[in-house]
VODREN-61315 format. One record per residue (C-alpha): residue number from 1; residue in one letter; y, z, x. Coordinates in steps of 0.5 Angstrom, whole numbers, plus 500, padded with zeros to 3 digits. Each point is the difference from the previous one (the first is absolute). Layout:
<recs>
<rec i="NUM" aa="a" Y="Y" Z="Z" X="X"/>
...
</recs>
This chain:
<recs>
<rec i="1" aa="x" Y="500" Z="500" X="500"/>
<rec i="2" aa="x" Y="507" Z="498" X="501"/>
<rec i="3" aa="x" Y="506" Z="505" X="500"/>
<rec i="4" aa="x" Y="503" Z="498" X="493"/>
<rec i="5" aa="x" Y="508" Z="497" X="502"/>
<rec i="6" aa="x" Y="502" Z="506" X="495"/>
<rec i="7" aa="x" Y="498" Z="505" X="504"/>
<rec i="8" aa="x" Y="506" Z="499" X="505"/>
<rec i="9" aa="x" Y="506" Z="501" X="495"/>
<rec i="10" aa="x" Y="501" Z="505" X="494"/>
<rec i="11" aa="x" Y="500" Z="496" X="495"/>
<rec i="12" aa="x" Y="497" Z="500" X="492"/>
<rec i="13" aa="x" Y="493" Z="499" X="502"/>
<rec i="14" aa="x" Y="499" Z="505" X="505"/>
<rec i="15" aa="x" Y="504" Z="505" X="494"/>
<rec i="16" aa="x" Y="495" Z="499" X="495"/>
<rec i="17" aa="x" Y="495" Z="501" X="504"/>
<rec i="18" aa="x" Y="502" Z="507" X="503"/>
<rec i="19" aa="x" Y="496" Z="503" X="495"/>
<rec i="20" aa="x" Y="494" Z="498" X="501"/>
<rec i="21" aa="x" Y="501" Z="503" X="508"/>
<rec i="22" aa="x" Y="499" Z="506" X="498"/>
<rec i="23" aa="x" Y="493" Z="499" X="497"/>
<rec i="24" aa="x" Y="499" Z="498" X="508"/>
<rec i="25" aa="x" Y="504" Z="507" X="503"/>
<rec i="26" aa="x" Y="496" Z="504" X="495"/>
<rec i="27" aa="x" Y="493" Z="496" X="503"/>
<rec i="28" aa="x" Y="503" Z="502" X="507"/>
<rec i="29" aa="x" Y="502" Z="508" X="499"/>
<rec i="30" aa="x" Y="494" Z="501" X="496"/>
<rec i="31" aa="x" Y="496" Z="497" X="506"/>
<rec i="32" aa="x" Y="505" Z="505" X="505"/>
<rec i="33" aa="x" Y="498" Z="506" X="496"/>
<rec i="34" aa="x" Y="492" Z="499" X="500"/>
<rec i="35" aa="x" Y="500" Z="498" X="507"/>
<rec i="36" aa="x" Y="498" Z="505" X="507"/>
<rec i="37" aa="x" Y="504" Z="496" X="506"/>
<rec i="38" aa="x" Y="494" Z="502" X="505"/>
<rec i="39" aa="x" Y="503" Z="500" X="508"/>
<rec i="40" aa="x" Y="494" Z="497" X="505"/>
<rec i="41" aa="x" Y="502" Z="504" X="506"/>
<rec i="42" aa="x" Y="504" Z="494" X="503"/>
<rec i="43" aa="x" Y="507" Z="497" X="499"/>
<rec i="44" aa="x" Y="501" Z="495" X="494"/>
<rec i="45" aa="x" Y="506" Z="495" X="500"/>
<rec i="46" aa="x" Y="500" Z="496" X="495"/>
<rec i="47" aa="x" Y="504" Z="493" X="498"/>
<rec i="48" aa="x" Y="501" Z="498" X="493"/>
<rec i="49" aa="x" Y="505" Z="497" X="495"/>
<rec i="50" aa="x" Y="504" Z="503" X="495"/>
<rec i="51" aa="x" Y="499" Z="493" X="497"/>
<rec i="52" aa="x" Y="494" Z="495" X="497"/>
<rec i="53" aa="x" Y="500" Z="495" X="505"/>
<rec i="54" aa="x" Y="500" Z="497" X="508"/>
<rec i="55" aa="x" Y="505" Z="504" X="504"/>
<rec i="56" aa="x" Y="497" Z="499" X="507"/>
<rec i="57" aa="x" Y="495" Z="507" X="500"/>
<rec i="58" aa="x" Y="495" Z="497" X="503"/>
<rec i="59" aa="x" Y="504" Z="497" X="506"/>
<rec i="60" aa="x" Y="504" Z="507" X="500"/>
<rec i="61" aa="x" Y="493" Z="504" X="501"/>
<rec i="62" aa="x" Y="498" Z="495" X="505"/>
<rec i="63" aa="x" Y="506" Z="502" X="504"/>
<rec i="64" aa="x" Y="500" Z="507" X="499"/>
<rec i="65" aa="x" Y="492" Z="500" X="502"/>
<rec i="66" aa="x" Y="502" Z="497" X="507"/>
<rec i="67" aa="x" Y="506" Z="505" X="501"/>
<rec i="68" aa="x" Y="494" Z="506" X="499"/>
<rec i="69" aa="x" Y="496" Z="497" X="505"/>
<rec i="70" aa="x" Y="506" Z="498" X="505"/>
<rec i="71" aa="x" Y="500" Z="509" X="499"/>
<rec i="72" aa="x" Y="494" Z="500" X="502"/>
<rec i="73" aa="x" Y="496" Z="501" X="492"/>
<rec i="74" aa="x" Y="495" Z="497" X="498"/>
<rec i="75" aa="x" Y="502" Z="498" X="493"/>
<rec i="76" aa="x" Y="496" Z="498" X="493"/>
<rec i="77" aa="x" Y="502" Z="496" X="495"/>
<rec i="78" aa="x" Y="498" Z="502" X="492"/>
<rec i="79" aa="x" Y="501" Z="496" X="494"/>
<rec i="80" aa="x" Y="497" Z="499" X="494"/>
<rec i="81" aa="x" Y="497" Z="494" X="501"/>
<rec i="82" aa="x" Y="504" Z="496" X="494"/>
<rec i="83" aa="x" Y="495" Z="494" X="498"/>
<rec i="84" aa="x" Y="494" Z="502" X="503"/>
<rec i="85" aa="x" Y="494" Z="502" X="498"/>
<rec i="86" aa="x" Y="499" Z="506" X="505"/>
<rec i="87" aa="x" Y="501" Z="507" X="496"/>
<rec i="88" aa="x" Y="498" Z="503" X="507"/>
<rec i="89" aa="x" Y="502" Z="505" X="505"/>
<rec i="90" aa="x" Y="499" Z="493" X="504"/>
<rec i="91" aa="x" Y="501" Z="498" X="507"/>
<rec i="92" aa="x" Y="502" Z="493" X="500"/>
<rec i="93" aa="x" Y="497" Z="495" X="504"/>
<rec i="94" aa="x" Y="504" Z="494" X="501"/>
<rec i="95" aa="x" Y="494" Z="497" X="502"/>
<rec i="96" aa="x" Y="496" Z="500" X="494"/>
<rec i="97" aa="x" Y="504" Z="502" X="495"/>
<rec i="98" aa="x" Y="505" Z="496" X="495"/>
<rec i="99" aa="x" Y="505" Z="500" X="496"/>
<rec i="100" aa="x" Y="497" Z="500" X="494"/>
<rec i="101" aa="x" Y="495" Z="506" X="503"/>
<rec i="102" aa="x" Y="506" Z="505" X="503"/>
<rec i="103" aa="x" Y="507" Z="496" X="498"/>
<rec i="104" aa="x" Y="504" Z="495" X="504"/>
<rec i="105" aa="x" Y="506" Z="506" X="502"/>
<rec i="106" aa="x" Y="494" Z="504" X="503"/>
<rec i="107" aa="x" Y="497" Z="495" X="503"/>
<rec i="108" aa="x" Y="506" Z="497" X="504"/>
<rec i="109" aa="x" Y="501" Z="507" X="502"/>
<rec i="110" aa="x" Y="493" Z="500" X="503"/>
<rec i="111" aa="x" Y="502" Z="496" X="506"/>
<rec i="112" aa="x" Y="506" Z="504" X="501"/>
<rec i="113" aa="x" Y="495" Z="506" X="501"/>
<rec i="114" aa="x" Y="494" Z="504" X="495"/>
<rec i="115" aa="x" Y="502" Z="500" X="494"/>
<rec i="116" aa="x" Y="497" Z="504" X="494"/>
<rec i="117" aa="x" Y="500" Z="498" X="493"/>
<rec i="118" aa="x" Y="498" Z="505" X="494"/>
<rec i="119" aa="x" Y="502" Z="501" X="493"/>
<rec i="120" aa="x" Y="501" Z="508" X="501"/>
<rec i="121" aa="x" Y="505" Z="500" X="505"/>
<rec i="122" aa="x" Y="498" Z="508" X="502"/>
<rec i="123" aa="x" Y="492" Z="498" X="501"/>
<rec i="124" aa="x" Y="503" Z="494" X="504"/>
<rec i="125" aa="x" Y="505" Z="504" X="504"/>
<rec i="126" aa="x" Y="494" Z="505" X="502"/>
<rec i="127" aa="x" Y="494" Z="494" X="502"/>
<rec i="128" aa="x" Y="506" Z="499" X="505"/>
<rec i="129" aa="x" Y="502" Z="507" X="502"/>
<rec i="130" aa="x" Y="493" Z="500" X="502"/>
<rec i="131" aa="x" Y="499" Z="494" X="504"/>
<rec i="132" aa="x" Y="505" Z="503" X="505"/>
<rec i="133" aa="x" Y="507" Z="497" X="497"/>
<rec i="134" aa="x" Y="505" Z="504" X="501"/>
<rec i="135" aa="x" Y="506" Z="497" X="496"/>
<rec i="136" aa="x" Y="498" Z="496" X="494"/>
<rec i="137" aa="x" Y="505" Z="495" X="498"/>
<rec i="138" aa="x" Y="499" Z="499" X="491"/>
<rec i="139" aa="x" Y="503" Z="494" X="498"/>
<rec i="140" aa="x" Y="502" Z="500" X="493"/>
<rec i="141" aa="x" Y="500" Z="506" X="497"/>
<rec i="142" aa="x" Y="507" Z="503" X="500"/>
<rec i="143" aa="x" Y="497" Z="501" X="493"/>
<rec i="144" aa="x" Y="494" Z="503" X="501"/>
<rec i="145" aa="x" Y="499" Z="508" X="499"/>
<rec i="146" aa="x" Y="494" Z="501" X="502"/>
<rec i="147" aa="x" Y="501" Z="501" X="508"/>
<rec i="148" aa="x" Y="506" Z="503" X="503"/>
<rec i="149" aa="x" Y="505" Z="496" X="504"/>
<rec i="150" aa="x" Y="503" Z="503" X="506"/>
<rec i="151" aa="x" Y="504" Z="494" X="501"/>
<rec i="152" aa="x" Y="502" Z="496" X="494"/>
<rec i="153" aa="x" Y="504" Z="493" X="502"/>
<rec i="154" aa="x" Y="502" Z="495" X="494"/>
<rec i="155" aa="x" Y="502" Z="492" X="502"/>
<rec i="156" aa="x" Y="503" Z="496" X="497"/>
<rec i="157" aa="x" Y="502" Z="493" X="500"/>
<rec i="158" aa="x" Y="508" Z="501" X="501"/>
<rec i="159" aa="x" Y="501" Z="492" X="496"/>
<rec i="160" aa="x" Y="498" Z="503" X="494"/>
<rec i="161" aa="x" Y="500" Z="508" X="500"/>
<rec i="162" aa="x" Y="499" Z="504" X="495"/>
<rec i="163" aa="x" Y="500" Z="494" X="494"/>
<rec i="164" aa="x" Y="504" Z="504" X="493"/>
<rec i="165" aa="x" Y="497" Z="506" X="504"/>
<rec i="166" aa="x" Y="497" Z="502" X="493"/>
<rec i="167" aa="x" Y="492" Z="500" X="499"/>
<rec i="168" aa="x" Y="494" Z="496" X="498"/>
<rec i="169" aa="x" Y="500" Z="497" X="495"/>
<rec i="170" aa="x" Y="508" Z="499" X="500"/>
<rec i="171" aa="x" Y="501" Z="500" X="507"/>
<rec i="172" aa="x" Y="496" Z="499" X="507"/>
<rec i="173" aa="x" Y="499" Z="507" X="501"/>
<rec i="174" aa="x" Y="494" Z="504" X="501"/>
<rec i="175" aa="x" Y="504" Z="506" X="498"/>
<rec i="176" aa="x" Y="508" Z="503" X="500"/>
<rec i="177" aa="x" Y="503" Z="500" X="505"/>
<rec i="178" aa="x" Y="501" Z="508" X="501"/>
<rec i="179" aa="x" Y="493" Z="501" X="500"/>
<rec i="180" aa="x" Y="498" Z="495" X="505"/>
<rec i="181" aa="x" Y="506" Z="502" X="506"/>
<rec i="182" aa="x" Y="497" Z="508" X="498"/>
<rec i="183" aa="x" Y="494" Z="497" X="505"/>
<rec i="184" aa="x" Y="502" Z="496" X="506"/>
<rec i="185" aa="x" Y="505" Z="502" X="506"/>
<rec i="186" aa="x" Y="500" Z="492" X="501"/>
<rec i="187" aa="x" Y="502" Z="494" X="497"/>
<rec i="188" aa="x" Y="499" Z="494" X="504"/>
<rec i="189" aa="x" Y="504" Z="494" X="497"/>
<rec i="190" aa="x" Y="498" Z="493" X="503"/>
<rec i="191" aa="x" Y="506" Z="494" X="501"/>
<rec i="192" aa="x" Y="506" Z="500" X="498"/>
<rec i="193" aa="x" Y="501" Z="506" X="495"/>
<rec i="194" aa="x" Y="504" Z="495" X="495"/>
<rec i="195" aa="x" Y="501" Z="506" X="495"/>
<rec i="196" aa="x" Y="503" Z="506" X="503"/>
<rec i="197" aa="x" Y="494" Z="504" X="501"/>
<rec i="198" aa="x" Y="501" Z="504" X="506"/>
<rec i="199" aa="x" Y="507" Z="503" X="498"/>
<rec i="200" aa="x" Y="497" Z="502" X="493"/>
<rec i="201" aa="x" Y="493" Z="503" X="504"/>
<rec i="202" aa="x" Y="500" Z="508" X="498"/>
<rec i="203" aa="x" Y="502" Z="505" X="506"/>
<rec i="204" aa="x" Y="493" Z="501" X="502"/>
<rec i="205" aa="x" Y="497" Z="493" X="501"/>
<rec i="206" aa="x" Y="501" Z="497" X="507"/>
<rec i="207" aa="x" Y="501" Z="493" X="499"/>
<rec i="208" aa="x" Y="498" Z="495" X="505"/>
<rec i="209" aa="x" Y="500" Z="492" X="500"/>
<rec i="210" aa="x" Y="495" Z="496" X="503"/>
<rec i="211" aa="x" Y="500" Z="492" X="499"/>
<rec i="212" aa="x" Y="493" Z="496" X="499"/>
<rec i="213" aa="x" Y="499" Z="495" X="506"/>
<rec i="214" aa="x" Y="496" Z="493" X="501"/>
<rec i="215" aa="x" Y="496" Z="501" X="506"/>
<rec i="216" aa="x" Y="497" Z="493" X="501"/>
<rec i="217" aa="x" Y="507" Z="497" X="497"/>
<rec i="218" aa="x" Y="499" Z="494" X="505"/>
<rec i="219" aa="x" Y="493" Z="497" X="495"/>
<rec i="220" aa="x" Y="505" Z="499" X="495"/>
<rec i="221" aa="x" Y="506" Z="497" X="503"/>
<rec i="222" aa="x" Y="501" Z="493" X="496"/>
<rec i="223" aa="x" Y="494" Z="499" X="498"/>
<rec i="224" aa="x" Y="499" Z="499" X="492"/>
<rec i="225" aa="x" Y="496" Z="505" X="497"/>
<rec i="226" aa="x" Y="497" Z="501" X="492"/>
<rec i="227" aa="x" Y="501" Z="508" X="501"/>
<rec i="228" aa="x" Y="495" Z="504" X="494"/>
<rec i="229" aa="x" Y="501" Z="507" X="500"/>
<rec i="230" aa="x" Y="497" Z="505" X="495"/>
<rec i="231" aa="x" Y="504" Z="506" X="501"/>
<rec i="232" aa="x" Y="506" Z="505" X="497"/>
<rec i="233" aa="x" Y="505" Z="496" X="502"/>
<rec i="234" aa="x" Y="499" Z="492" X="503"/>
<rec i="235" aa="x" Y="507" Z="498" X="501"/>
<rec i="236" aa="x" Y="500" Z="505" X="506"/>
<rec i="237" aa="x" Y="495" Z="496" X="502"/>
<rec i="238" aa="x" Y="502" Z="494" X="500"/>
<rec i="239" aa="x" Y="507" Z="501" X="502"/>
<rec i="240" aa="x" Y="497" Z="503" X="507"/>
<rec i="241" aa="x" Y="496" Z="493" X="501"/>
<rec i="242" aa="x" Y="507" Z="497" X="499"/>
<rec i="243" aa="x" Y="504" Z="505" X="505"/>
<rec i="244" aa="x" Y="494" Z="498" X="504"/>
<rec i="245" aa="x" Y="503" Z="492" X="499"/>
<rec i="246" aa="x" Y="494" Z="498" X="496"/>
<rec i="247" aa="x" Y="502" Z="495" X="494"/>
<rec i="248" aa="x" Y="496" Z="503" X="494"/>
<rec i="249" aa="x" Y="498" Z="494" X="496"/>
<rec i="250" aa="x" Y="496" Z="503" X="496"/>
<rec i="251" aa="x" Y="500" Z="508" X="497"/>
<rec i="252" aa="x" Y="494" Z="502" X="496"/>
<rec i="253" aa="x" Y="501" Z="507" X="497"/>
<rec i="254" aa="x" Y="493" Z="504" X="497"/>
<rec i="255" aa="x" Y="500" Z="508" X="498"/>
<rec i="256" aa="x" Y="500" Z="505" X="505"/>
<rec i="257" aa="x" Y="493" Z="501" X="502"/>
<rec i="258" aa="x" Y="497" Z="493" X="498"/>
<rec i="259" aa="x" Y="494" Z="499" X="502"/>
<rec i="260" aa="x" Y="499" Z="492" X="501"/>
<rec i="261" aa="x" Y="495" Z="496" X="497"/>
<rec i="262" aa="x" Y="497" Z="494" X="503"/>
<rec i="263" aa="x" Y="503" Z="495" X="495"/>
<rec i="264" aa="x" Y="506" Z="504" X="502"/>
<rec i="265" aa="x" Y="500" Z="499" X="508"/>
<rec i="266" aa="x" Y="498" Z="492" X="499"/>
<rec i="267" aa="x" Y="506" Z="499" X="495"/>
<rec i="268" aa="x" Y="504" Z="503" X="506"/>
<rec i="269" aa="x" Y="497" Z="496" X="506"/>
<rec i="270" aa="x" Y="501" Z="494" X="496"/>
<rec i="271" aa="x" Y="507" Z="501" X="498"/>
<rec i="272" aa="x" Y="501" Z="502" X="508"/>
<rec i="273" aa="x" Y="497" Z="493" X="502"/>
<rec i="274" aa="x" Y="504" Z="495" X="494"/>
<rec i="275" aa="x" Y="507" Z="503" X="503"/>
<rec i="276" aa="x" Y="498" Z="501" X="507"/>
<rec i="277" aa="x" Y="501" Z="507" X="500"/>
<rec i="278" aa="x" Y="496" Z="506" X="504"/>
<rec i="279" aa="x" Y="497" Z="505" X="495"/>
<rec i="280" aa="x" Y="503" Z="506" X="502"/>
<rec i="281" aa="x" Y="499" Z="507" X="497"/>
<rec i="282" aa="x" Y="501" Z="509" X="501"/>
<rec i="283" aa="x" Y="496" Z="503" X="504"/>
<rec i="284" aa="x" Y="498" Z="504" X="495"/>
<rec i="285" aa="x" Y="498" Z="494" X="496"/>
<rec i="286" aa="x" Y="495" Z="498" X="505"/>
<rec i="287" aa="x" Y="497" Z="506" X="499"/>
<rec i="288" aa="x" Y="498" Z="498" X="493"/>
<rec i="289" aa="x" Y="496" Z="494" X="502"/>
<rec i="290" aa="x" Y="494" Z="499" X="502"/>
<rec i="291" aa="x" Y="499" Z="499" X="508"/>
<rec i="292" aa="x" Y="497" Z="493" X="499"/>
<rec i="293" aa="x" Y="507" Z="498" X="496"/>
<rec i="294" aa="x" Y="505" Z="502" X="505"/>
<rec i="295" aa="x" Y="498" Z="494" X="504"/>
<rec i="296" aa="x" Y="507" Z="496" X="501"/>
<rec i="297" aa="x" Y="505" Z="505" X="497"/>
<rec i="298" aa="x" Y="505" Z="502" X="504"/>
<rec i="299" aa="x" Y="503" Z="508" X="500"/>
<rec i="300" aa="x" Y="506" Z="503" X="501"/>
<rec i="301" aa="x" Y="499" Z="507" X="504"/>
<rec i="302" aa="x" Y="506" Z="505" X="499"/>
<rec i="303" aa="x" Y="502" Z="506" X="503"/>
<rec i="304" aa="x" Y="505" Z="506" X="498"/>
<rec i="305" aa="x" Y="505" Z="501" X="504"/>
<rec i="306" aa="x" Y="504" Z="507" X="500"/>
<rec i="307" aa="x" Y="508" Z="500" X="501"/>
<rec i="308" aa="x" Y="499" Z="507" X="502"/>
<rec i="309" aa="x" Y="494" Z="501" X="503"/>
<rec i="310" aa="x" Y="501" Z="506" X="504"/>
<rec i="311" aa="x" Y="503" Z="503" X="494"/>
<rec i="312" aa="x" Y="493" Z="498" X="496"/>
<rec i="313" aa="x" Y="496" Z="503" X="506"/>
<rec i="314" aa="x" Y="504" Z="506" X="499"/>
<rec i="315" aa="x" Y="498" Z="502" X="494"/>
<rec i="316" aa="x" Y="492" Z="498" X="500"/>
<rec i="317" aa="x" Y="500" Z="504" X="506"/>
<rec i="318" aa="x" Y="503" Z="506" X="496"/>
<rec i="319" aa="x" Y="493" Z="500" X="496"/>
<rec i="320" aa="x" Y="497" Z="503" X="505"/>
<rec i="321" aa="x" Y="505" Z="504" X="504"/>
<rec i="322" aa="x" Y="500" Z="504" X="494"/>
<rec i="323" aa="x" Y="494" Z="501" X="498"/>
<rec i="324" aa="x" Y="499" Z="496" X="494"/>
</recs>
């Protein structure tokens, strides 16, 4: 699903439909109030969105995974597992695992380092503890109230923000503003902060700025491309292949996590070949295909790339020096 264009403004559309948002916060506090957060013995921080959508999590959690082992850790990743079958605790194995075994996030995480799926965040967060990590990093789960969180650190795409700011269904937010920054210390807000967020952050959030950064932009320098892409937000993805110099001749939007049919994937080949394009798509999409299917299919890796990245470090390294 695609952000609805009415979720940006407070308009008719979103006040109609603010009522209908209390059935949802009703649903998340029931869920608060039933719930015991557990601690597995080592430090969690946790990335998520206050927003439904692509925000740049799984870029982020990579980049915090290698500031942690520059520290010296030996950091584990957590997810739920999004579009996958596995309930676990499971330990990836991105050698034998599929996207539609474990989900493409955690799969594309796998290879920056161990990976764990696990429909219960608490059990998944205890399998890991005991094979010997000692900083869990839990992607997506600002709000999950299953286990406690020492570090939480909200991202957010800075082009679009917060949306109206009022919550699903009348807007993009999984939950009101003021409960969410009651659970982060950090909010990292990827490109150009286009809606003013860092001067309208509370007190107690520190803000950082990172932007997302081709790292094989050479591949695509004047080259035609049909670019496809089954994520949050496409246009961030076709925007970096023209920044990188390609010309996008073709663009093919699918629902976030799509998983591609062969018909799907030979439709996309055949339009590459009549427009004497390259077939180019996101890291994460290629996770969902077949490793039979990825042969002539061109990515473009990304890195996350702090402004401030001694002021970042500083504040992981405050997790451990406090004990938490």
């Amino acid at each position: 699903m695609h952000a609805p264009d009415f979720w940006q403004t407070d308009n008719m559309i979103a006040r109609a439909l603010s009522p209908a948002s209390w059935l949802w916060r009703a649903g998340a506090a029931w869920r608060n109030a039933t719930t015991t957060a557990l601690h597995p013995g080592c430090p969690v921080i946790c990335l998520g969105n206050f927003t439904v959508g692509g925000a740049g999590k799984t870029p982020s959690a990579q980049a915090i995974y290698d500031i942690l082992t520059s520290l010296g850790h030996q950091p584990h990743f957590l997810s739920r597992g999004y579009g996958g079958t596995r309930k676990g605790p499971h330990r990836v194995d991105p050698t034998s695992d599929t996207a539609h075994d474990v989900g493409d996030e955690p799969l594309l995480l796998s290879q920056k380092g161990p990976a764990w799926v696990s429909r219960n965040r608490a059990a998944g967060a205890d399998a890991i503890a005991v094979a010997g990590a000692d900083v869990i990093i839990m992607d997506d789960g600002l709000q999950n109230p299953s286990l406690i969180k020492d570090l939480g650190i909200v991202v957010v795409d800075g082009a679009t923000g917060f949306g109206n700011e009022r919550v699903l269904p009348a807007g993009p937010l999984r939950e009101t503003l003021k409960s969410g920054f009651s659970r982060v210390r950090a909010a990292i807000i990827i490109g150009e902060d286009k809606t003013g967020l860092a001067q309208r952050m509370p007190k107690h959030v520190s803000v950082f700025s990172a932007n997302v950064r081709p790292e094989n932009p050479s591949d695509f320098t004047d080259q035609k491309v049909l670019a496809f892409a089954g994520i949050g937000r496409p246009g961030k993805f076709y925007k970096s292949l023209r920044d990188c110099g390609a010309e996008v001749a073709i663009a093919r939007d699918f629902a976030d996590h799509h998983f591609y049919s062969p018909d799907e994937l030979i439709a996309l080949r055949a339009d590459a070949a009549r427009a004497g394009a390259l077939l180019v798509t996101t890291e994460k999409d290629l996770m969902r295909l077949p490793l039979g299917d990825r042969h002539g299919i061109k990515t473009l890796r990304i890195a996350l790339e702090f402004d401030d990245l001694p002021g970042i470090t500083q504040l992981i390294e405050t997790v451990f020096a406090n004990g938490a």
